[in-house]
C-alpha positions as CSV (number, residue, x, y, z in Angstrom):
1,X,214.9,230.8,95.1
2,X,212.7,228.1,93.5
3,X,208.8,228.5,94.3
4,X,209.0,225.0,96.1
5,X,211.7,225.9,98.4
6,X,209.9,228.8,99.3
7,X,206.8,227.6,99.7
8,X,208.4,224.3,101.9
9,X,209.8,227.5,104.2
10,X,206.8,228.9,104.7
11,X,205.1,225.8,105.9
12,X,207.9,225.0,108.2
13,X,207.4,228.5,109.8
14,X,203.9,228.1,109.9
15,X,204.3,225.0,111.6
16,X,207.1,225.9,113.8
17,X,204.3,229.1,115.2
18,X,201.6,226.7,115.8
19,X,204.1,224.4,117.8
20,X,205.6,227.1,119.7
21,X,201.8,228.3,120.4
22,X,200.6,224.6,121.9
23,X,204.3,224.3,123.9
24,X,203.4,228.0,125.1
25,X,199.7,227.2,126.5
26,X,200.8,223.4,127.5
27,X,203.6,225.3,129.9
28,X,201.1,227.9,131.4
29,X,198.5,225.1,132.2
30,X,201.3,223.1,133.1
31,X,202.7,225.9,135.7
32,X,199.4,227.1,137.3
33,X,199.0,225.4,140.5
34,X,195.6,226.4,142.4
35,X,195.5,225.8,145.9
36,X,191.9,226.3,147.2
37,X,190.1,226.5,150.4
38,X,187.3,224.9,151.3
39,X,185.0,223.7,154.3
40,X,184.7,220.0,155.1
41,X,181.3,219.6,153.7
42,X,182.4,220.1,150.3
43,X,184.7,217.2,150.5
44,X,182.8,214.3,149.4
45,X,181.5,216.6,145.8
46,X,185.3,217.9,145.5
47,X,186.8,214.8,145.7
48,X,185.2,214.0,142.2
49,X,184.6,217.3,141.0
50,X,188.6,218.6,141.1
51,X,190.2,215.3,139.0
52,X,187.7,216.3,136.1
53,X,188.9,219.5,136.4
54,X,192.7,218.8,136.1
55,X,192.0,216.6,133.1
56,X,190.3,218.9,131.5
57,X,192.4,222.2,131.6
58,X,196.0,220.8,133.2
59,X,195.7,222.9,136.2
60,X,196.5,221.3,139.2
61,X,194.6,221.5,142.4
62,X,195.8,221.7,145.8
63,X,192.6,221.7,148.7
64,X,193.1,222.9,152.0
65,X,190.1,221.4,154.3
66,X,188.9,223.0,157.9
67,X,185.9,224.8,159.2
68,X,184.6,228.0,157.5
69,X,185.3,229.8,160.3
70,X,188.7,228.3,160.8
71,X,189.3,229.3,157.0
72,X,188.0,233.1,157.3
73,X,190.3,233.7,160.4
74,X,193.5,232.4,158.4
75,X,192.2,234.4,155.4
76,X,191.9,237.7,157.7
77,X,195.7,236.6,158.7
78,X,197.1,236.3,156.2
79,X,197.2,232.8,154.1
80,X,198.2,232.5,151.0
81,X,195.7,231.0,148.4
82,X,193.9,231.4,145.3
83,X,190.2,230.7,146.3
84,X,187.8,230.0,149.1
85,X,184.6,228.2,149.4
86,X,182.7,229.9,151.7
87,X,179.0,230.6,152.9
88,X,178.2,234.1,150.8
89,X,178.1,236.3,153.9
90,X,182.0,235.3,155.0
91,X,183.0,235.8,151.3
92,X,181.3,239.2,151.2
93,X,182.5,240.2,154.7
94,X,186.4,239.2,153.1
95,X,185.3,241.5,150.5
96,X,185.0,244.6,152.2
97,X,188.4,243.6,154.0
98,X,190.1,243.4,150.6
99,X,190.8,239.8,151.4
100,X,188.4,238.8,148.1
101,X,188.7,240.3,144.6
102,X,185.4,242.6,144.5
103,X,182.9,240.7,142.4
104,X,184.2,237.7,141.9
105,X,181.0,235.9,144.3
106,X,180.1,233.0,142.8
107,X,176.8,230.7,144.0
108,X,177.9,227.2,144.2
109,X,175.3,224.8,145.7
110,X,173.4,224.7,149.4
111,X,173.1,221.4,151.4
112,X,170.1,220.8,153.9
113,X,170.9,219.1,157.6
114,X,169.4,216.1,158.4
115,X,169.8,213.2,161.3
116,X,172.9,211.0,161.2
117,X,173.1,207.6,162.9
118,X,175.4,204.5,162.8
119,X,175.6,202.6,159.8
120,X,172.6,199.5,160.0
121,X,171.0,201.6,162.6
122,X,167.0,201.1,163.0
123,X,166.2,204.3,161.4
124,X,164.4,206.6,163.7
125,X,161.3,208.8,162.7
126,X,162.6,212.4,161.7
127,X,160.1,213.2,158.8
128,X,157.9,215.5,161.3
129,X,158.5,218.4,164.2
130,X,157.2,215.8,166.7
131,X,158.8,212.8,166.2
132,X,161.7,214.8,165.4
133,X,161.5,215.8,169.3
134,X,160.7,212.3,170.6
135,X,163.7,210.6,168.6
136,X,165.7,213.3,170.2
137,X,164.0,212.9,173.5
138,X,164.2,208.7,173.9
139,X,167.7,208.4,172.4
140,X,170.3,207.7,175.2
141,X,173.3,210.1,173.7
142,X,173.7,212.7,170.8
143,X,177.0,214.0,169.7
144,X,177.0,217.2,168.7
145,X,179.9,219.4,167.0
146,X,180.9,222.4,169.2
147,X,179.1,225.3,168.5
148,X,181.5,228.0,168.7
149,X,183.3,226.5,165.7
150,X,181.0,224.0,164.4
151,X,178.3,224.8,161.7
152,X,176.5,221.3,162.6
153,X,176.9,222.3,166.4
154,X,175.7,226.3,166.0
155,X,172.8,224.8,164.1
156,X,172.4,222.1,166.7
157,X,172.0,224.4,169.3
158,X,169.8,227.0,167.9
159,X,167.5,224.4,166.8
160,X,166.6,222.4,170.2
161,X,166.4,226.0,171.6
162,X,163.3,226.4,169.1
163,X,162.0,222.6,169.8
164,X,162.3,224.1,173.4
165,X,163.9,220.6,174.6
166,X,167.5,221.9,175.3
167,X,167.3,221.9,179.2
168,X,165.8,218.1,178.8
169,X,168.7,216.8,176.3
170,X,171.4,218.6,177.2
171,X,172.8,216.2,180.2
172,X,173.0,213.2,176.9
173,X,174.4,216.4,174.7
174,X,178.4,215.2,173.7
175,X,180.1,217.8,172.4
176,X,183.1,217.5,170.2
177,X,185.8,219.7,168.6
178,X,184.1,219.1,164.9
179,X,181.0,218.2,163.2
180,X,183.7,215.2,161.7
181,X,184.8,214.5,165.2
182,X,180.9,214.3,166.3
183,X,180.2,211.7,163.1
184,X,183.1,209.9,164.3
185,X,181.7,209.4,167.8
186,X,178.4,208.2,166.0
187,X,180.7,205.9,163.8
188,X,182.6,204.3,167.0
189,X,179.0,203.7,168.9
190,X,180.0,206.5,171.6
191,X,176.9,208.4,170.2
192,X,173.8,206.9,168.8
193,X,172.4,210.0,166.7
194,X,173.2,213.4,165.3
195,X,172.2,216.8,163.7
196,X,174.8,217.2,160.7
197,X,174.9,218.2,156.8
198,X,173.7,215.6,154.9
199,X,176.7,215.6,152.1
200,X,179.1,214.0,155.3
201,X,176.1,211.9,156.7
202,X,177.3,208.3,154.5
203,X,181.2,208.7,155.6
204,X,182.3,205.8,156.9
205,X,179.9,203.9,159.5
206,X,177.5,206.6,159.7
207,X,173.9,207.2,157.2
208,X,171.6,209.7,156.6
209,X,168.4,209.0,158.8
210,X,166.4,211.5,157.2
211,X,166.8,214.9,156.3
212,X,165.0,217.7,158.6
213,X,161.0,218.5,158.4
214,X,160.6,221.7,156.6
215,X,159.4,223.7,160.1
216,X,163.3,222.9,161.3
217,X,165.3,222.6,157.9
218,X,167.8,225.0,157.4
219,X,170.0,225.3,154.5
220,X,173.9,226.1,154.0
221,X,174.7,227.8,151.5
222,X,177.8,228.0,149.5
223,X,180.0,230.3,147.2
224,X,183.3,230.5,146.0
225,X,185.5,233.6,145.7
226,X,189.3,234.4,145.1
227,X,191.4,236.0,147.1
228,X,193.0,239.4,146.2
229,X,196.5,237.3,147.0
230,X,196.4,235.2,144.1
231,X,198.8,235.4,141.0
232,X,196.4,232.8,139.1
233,X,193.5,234.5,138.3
234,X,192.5,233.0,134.8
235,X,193.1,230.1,136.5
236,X,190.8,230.6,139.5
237,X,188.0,232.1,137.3
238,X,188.5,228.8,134.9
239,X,188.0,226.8,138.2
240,X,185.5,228.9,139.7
241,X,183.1,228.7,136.3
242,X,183.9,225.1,136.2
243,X,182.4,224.5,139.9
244,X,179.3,226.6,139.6
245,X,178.6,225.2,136.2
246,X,175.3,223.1,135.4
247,X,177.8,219.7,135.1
248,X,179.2,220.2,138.5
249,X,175.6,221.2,140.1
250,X,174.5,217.7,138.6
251,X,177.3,215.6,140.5
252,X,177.0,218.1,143.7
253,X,173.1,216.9,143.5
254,X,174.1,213.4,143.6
255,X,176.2,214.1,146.8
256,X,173.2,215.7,148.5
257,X,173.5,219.0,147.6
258,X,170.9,221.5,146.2
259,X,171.5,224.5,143.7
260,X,172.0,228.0,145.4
């Protein structure tokens, strides 16, 4: 066989692997589908964080939203997914029921509470305890998220407790299924202030009034881990890297959020 000839087949076969390689990892980023779980706060930094994502390794992202503790329960039945955003404690207590894989933990990003009011609103005074108490003391009606299921609400509850003006707000006190539903009510004029996360504070008709005074600022805390029933797992550690990297803490930032 002439060199030429031979030489030509070689290349063909050397090009024929590198093709077959590309087609190969184009399929498997084509096929892996991750369908994640996450907590309503995280919306507003996922909704711009996932598309960057897909562009970048062609695997698509399915989110499921609800409340952490609406996630964990499904979770402990049963649901099928491939990751969960949750508060470090709930992934670590999935953990130990062999609902996580064991060390995959990762710190995401923590968000602060502050007031929420209507869009246009006069701003009230939250900066300090005390005019913290007298904003909440003068305004005619709060909406609050429940706090059996509510992170805003639990946090709501435990914090007039310590202002020790519960018993004197609670009659103007609306409660509502949801933090959401609660900013709704605050949207709609039903409500005319509320304790919430500050990354859902400028939804539609509602603003941040100020974020908590450091004697009554708490912090949520977030992580990401994935579940011991997912068949993606290069995928979910690709996508769990990509959230907790320095890039995505930048844009989380500019949605409110803090690093872990």
């Amino acid at each position: 066989m002439p060199p030429t000839s031979w030489k030509l087949r070689q290349s063909i076969a050397a090009l024929a692997v590198v093709v077959a390689g590309s087609l190969m990892t184009a399929s498997i980023a084509h096929a892996a589908e991750l369908k994640v779980l996450s907590p309503q706060p995280m919306r507003p930094a996922l909704n711009e964080l996932v598309p960057q994502f897909e562009r970048s390794s062609g695997i698509q992202v399915t989110i499921s939203y609800a409340t952490a503790s609406a996630l964990v329960k499904e979770i402990e039945d049963g649901k099928m997914a491939d990751l969960a955003i949750l508060s470090p404690e709930q992934i670590e207590q999935l953990q130990e029921e062999d609902k996580i894989v064991e060390d995959s933990l990762t710190p995401v990003a923590k968000l602060e509470f502050g007031a929420i009011i209507r869009k246009s609103a006069t701003k009230p005074d939250v900066s300090r305890v005390h005019a913290l108490k007298q904003t909440l003391m003068s305004t005619k009606s709060i909406a609050s998220g429940d706090p059996e299921s509510s992170a805003s609400g639990k946090y709501f509850a435990s914090l007039i407790e310590r202002l020790r003006i519960a018993d004197a707000i609670k009659p103007k006190i609306k409660t509502f299924s949801s933090g959401t539903a609660a900013l709704e009510a605050i949207a709609n004029g039903e409500a005319d202030i509320g304790v919430g996360l500050v990354s859902a504070a400028n939804g539609p008709g509602t603003e941040l009034a100020g974020v908590l005074p450091a004697q009554a600022k708490k912090f949520n805390s977030y992580a990401v881990g994935i579940l011991t029933s997912s068949n993606q797992i290069q995928a979910a550690k690709a996508f769990a890297s990509f959230i907790s990297s320095p890039t995505s803490l930048a844009i989380m930032k500019s949605k409110g959020f803090d690093a872990p």
